[in-house]
N, C-alpha and C positions, 0 to 999 in steps of 0.2 A: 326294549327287550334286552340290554347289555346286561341290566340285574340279574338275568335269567340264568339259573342253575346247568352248567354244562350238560349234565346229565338232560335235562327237562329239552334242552335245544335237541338231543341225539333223535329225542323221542317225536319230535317237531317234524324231522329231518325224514324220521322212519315212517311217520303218518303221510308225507306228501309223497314219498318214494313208493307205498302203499297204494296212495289214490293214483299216480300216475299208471302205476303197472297194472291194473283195475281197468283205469280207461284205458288203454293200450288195448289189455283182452278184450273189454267190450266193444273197442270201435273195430278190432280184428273177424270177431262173432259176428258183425251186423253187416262186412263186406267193405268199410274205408278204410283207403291203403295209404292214407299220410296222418297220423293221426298224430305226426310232430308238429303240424301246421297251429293248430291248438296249444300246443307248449310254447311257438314262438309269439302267438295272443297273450298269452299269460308271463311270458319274460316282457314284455312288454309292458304289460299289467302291471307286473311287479316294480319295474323300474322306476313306474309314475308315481305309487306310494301303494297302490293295491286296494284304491279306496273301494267302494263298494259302485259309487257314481261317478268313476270312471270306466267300467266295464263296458260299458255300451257302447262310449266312444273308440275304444278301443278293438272290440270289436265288429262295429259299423265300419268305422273307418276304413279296415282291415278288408274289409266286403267290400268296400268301394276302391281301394286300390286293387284289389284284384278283378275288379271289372273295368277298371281303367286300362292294367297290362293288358288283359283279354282284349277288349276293344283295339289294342296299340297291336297286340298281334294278329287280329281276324278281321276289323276294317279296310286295312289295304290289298289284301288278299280278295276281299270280296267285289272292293267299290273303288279297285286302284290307290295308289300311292297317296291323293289328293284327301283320302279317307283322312288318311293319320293326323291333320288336322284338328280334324273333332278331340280323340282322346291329349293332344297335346292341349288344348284348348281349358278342357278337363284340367291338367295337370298344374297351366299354369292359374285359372280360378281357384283350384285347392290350395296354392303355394302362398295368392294374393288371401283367402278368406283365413291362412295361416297367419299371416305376420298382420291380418286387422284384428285378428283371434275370433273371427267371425262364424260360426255354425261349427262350433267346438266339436262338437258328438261325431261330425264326420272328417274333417278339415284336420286333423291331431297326426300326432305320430304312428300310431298307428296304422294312418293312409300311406304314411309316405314309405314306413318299413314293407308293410305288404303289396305296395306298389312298386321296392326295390326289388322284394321275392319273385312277385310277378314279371318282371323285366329281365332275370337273370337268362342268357342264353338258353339252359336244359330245359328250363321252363315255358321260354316263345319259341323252343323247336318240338318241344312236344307236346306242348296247347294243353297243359293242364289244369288250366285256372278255374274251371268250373268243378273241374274234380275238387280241388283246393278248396274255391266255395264251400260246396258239400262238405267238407271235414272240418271248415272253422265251423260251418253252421252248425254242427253237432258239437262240438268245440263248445259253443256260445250256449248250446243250451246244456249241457252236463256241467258245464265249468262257472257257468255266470249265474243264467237264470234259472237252474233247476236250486243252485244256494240260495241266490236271493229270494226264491218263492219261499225256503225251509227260512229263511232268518224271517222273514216279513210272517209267515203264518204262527211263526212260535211266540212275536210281538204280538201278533194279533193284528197285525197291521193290515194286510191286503183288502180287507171290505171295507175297512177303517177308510181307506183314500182318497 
């Protein structure tokens, strides 16, 4: 895209600033109150190349570090200290099926970025993470899979498969 007409980039630039203040209002309209959690899926997204079949890993992922942090914050609280255990156990099979490149779709960066999210102090003092859930989930379906159902149906692809 270096060929690309400065002008034609502006317009790039105008179209995504567009769709973000779009879904900003929409997820404001329907009642979710983090609806950056979703942009930091898609900086994410972006940084990997933005491929179309990397979405899902990066959103899965994303789900499963934040139910990792979740676990890291609500198992000891529930079932004692000996809990924390489990989600550390978690963390380091995600680390090991990273560096075999083992079960990519969840194991990815992804995991690890929203499992950092999740672990940030403001976040295990005020037990957010299922909120967060909920707003990638909507996240995932406005930003991921609501495109790739419009790319795949305008190929003609989806009964195709």
């Amino acid at each position: 895209m270096q060929d690309l007409p400065f002008w034609k980039a502006i317009l790039i630039a105008l179209g995504i600033v567009g769709v973000a203040v779009a879904y900003i209002f929409l997820t404001s309209l329907i009642g979710l109150g983090n609806p950056w959690i979703a942009f930091v899926a898609l900086t994410v997204w972006g940084a990997m190349g933005m491929k179309m079949e990397q979405a899902p890993g990066v959103f899965l992922g994303g789900a499963i570090g934040l139910l990792i942090s979740f676990a890291l914050a609500g198992l000891p609280e529930l079932y004692g200290e000996a809990a924390a255990l489990l989600p550390a156990a978690a963390i380091v099979l995600a680390i090991a099926c990273k560096i075999k490149d083992a079960l990519p779709v969840i194991c990815n960066f992804g995991l690890f970025i929203f499992l950092t999210i999740g672990t940030a102090d403001i976040i295990l003092g005020q037990k957010m993470h299922l909120q967060y859930l909920q707003d990638l989930a909507f996240g995932a379906l406005c930003l991921w899979i609501a495109p790739w159902a419009v790319m795949k149906l305008r190929s003609g692809g989806i009964a195709g498969d």
